[in-house]
C-alpha positions in Angstrom: 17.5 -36.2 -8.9 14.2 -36.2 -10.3 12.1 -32.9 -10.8 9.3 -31.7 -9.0 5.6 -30.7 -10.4 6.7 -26.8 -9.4 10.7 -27.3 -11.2 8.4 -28.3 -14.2 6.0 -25.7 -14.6 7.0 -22.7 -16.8 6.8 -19.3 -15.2 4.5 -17.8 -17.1 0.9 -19.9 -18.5 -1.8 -17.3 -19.6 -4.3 -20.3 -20.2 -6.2 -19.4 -17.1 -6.3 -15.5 -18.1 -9.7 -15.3 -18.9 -11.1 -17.0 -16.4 -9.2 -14.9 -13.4 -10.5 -11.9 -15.6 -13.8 -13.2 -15.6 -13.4 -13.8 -11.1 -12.1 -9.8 -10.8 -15.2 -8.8 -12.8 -17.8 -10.7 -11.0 -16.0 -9.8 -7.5 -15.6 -6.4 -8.4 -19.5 -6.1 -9.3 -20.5 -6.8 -5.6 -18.7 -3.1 -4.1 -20.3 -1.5 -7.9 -23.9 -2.8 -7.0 -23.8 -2.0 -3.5 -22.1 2.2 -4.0 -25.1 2.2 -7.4 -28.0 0.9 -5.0 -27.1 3.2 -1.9 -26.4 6.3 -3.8 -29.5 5.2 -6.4 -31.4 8.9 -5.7 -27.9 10.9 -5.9 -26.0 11.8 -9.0 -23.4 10.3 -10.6 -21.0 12.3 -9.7 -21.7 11.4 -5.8 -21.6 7.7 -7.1 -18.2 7.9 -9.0 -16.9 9.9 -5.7 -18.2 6.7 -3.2 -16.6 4.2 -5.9 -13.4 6.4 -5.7 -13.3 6.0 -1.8 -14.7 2.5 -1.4 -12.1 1.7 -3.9 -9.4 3.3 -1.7 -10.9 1.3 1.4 -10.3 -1.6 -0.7 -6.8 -0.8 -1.9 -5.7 -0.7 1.5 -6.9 -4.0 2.5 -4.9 -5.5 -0.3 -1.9 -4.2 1.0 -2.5 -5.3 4.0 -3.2 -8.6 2.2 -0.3 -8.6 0.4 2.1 -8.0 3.8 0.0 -11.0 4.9 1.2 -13.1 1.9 5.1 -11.8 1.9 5.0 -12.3 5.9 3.4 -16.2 5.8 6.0 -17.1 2.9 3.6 -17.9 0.3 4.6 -15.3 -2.4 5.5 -18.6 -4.3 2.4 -20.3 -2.9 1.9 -20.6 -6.9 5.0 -21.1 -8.7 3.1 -19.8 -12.2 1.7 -16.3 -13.3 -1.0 -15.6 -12.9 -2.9 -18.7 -12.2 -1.6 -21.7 -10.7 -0.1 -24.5 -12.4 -2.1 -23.3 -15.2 -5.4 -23.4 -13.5 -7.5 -20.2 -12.0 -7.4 -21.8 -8.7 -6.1 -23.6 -6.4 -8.5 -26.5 -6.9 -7.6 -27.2 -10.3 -4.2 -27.6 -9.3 -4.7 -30.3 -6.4 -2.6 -32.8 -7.5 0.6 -31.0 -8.6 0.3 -28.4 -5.4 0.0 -32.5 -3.2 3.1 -33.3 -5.0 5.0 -30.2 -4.2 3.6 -30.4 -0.9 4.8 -33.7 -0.4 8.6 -33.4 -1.8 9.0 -30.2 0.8 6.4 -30.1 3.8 6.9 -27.0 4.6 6.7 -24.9 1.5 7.5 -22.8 -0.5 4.2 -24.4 -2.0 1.7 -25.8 0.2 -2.6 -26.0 0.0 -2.7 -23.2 2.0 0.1 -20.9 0.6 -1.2 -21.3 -2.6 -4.4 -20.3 -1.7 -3.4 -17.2 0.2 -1.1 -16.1 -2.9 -4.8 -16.8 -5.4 -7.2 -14.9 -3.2 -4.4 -12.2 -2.9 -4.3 -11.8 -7.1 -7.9 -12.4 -7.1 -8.2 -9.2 -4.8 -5.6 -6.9 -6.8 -7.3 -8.0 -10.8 -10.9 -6.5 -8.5 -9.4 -3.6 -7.7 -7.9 -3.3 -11.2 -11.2 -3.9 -12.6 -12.8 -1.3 -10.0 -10.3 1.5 -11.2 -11.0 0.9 -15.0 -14.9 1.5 -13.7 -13.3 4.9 -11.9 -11.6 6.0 -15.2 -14.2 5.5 -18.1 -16.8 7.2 -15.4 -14.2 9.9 -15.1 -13.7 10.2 -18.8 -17.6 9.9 -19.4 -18.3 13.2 -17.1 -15.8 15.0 -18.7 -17.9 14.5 -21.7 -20.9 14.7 -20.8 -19.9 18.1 -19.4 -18.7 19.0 -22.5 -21.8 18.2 -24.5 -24.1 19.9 -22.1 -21.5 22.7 -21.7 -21.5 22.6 -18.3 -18.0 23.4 -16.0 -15.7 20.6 -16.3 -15.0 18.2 -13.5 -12.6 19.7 -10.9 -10.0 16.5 -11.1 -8.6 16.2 -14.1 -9.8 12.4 -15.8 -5.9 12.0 -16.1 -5.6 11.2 -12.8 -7.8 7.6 -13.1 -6.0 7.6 -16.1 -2.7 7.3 -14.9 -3.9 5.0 -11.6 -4.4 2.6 -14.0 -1.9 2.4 -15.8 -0.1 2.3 -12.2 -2.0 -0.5 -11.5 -1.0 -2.2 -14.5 2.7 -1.7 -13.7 2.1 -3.1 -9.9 0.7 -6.2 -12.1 3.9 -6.5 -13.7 5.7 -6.2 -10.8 3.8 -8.6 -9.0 4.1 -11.3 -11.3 8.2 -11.0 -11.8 7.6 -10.9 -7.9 6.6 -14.9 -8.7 9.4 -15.3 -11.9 12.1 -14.1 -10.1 11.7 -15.6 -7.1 11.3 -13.1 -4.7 13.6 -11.1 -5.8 14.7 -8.2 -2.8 14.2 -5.5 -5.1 11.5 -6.3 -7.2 9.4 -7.4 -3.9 10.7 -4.1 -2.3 9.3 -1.9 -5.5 5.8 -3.9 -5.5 5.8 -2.7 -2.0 6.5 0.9 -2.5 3.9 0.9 -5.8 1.6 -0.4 -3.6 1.9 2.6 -1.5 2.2 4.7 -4.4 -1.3 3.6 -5.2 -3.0 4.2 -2.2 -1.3 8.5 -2.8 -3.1 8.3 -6.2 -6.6 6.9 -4.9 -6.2 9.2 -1.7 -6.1 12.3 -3.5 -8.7 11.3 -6.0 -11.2 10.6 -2.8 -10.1 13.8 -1.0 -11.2 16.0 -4.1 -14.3 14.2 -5.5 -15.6 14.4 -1.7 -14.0 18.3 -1.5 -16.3 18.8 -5.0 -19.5 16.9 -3.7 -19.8 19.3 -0.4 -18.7 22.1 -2.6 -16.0 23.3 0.1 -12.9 24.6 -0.4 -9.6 23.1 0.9 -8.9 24.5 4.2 -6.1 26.8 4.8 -3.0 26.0 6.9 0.3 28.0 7.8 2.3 27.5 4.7 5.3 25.8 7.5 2.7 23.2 7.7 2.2 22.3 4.8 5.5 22.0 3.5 5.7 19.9 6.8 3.4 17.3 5.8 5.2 16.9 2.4 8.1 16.9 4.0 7.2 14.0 6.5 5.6 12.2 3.8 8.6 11.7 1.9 10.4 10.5 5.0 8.0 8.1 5.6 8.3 7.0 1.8 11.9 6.2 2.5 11.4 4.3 5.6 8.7 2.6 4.1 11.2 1.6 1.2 13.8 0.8 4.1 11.4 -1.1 5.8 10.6 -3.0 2.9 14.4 -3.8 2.5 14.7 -5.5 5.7 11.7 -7.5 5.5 12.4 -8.5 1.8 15.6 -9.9 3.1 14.2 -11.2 6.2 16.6 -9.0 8.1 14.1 -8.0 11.1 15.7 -10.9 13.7 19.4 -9.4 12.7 18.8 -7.4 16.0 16.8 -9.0 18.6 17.0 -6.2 21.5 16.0 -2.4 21.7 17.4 0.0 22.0 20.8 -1.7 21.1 21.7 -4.2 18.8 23.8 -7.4 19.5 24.3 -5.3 22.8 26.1 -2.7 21.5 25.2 0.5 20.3 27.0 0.0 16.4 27.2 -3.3 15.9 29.1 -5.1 13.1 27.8 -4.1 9.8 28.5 -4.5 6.6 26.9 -2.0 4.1 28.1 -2.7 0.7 26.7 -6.1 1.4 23.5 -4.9 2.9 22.9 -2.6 0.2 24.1 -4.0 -2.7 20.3 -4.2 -4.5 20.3 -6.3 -7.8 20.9 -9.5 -6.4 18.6 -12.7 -5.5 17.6 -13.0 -2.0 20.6 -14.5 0.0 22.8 -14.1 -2.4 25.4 -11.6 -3.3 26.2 -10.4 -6.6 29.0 -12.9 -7.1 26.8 -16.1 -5.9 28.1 -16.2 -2.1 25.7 -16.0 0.5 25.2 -12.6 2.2 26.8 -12.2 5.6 24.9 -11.8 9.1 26.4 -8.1 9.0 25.1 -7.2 6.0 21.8 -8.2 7.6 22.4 -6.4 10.4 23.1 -3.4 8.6 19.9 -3.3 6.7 18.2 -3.4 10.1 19.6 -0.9 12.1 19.7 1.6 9.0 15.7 1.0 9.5 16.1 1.4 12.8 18.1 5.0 12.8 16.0 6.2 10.1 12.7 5.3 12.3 13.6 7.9 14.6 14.1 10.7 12.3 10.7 9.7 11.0 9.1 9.9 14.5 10.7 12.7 15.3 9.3 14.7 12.3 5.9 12.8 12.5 5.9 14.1 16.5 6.7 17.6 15.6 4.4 18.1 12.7 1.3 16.7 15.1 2.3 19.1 17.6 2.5 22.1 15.5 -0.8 20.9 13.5 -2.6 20.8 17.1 -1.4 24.4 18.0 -2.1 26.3 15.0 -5.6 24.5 15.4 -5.6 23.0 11.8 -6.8 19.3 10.6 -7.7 18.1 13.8 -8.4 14.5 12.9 -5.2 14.4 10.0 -3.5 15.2 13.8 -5.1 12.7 15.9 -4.8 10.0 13.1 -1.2 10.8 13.0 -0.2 10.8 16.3 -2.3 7.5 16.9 -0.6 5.4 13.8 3.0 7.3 14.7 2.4 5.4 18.6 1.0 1.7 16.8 4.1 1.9 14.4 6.4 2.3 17.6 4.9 -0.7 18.9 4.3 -3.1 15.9 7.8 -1.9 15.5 9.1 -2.8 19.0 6.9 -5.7 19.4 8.5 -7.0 15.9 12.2 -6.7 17.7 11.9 -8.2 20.8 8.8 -10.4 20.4 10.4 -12.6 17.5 8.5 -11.2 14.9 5.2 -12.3 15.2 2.6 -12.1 12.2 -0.1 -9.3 13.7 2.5 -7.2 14.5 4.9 -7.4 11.5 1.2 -6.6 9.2 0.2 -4.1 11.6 3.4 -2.6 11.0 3.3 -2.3 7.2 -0.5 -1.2 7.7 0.5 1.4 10.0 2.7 2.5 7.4 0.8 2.8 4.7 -2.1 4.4 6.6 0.3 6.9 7.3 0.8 7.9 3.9 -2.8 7.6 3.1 -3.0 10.5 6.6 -0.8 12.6 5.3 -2.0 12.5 1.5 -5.3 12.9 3.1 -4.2 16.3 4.4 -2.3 17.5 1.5 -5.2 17.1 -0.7 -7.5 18.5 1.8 -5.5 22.3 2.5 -3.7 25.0 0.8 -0.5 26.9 2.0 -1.2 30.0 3.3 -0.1 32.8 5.9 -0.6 33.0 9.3 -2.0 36.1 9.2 -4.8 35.0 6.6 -5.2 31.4 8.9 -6.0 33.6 12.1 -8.8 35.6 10.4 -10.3 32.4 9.0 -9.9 29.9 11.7 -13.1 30.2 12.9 -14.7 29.6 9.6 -12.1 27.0 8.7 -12.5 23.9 11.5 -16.2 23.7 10.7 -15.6 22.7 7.1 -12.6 20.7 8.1 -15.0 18.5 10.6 -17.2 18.1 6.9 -14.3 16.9 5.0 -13.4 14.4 7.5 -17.2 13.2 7.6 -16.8 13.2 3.3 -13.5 11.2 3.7 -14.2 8.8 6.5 -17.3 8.2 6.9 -19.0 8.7 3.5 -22.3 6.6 2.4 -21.8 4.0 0.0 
């Protein structure tokens, strides 16, 4: 059997480096020229802090793009790292992506899958280049400051610091996403670092707005607080759960809601289902993984799903009675009802493409919600909170106008 242009092409070709180096920087200097030329009478400072959100804004659209790519099967829409068939684009590799193409018609490598995997590394090496901006401007305040002996920067420089050195990692993971060929695991972690990301640039926004307004984080009941924390690590896990099931395409395992296979514990197989270093299909030992394995990674989702909506209900209730974060509240409750949906919808609709992004998007907005509100209170008593409500929604109305709706 002869070899196709995609068997022949190693992994990894760095010939193209420069030139998808050279695409981040000149994409990534349209969102820099735009935050400079609106915020051109403010201070740096107000600059670096639009940056920081626009970059946030930006973050979450590639994970929405990169959900796109998992969900449309063209994570080996380029067989190569990081270009494709050793070129920057997809134009330069015409003739080997035609002969791919033309050997299997449907993929995994097609004209358009190998675009949709380009444009999606072309958006993450901008928003690398956009956080290395974030960091030296970070660094470059904390000296300035210095020099000038002026109060140091509320957030610590370390923080950009360490988002890109994050960002570096989700590179890494993202291109053994493309050598190891889809690997569950690997495509599962990429996920969750994405999200991980998103927490980093969240409460980076939340405090360099918080700084710019000069206000104070509000206070909430400490129950609260703990609450959100709480709730965000449960959606973490379901996130990583959720990731599990689509990285082993096990969302069609059940079909109907609320039971599965029309029963209420179907047939499952968990050491399958869970058994994690392994290549997608496959077990451990070579043989293919059974239809109960798949169905246990689903309904695990599933049961886990209501725990999560369960705390994600509770917390939006107390939030609205203690008359705290209002819009952390209605954001909440709003993405808690769309992932119920995207989720359903994904069940008993076949899996269809808005929904299945919508759903990871709802996700991660969640965590992006709940960060949000983190970074934007302190614990404290109720007796404190009742003297200070008054005081306290006011400034929480001009966080939310810092957060959401700042000028860039």
């Amino acid at each position: 059997m002869s070899l196709n242009a995609s068997d022949m092409q190693p992994l990894y070709d760095f010939a193209p480096v420069l030139e998808l180096m050279a695409f981040g920087l000149v994409i990534a200097l349209a969102p820099i020229t735009w935050v400079w030329l609106r915020n051109r009478h403010h201070t740096p400072v107000r600059k670096l802090q639009a940056l920081t959100v626009l970059t946030l804004f930006l973050t979450f659209d590639l994970v929405l793009f990169g959900a796109f790519t998992r969900l449309t099967d063209s994570g080996l829409g380029c067989p190569d790292w990081p270009g494709c068939y050793g070129s920057s684009s997809p134009v330069g590799a015409m003739a080997e992506i035609t002969a791919a193409q033309t050997a299997m018609p449907t993929g995994p490598v097609t004209h358009g899958k190998a675009w949709v995997e380009m444009i999606h590394r072309y958006l993450a090496t901008t928003v690398g280049v956009l956080i290395i901006v974030l960091t030296v401007g970070a660094w470059r305040q904390l000296l300035l400051a210095k020099k000038q002996k002026a109060p140091e920067p509320a957030l610590s420089p370390w923080w950009p610091t360490f988002t890109l050195f994050w960002v570096c990692l989700q590179g890494a993971f993202g291109a053994w996403t493309v050598t190891m060929k889809l690997f569950p695991a690997i495509v599962t972690l990429h996920l969750i670092g994405g999200s991980v990301l998103l927490i980093l640039l969240c409460v980076q926004a939340v405090h360099k707005t918080l700084n710019t307004k000069h206000l104070l984080p509000t206070s909430v009941p400490r129950g609260i607080y703990i609450g959100m924390a709480v709730t965000g690590l449960l959606v973490i896990v379901q996130t990583l759960l959720g990731g599990w099931v689509s990285t082993n395409y096990a969302v069609l395992a059940c079909t109907t809601f609320p039971t599965c296979q029309g029963s209420w514990w179907p047939a499952m197989d968990f050491s399958q289902g869970f058994q994690i270093w392994r290549e997608l299909g496959l077990l451990k030992d070579g043989s293919h993984i059974s239809f109960q394995a798949l169905t246990a990674i689903h309904y695990v989702h599933r049961l886990a799903a209501y725990i999560v909506l369960a705390a994600l209900i509770l917390l939006a209730w107390r939030m609205h009675r203690a008359h705290v974060l209002r819009d952390q509240m209605r954001w909440s409750a709003g993405l808690t009802l769309l992932q119920f949906l995207t989720g359903l919808s994904n069940v008993v609709l076949d899996w269809p493409l808005v929904a299945a992004v919508l759903h990871t998007g709802g996700a991660a907005a969640l965590l992006v919600v709940l960060t949000w509100g983190l970074a934007a209170s302190r614990p404290a008593g109720a007796t404190a909170l009742a003297a200070a409500a008054p005081a306290a929604r006011p400034d929480q109305n001009k966080v939310r106008t810092s957060t959401t709706k700042v000028s860039v």
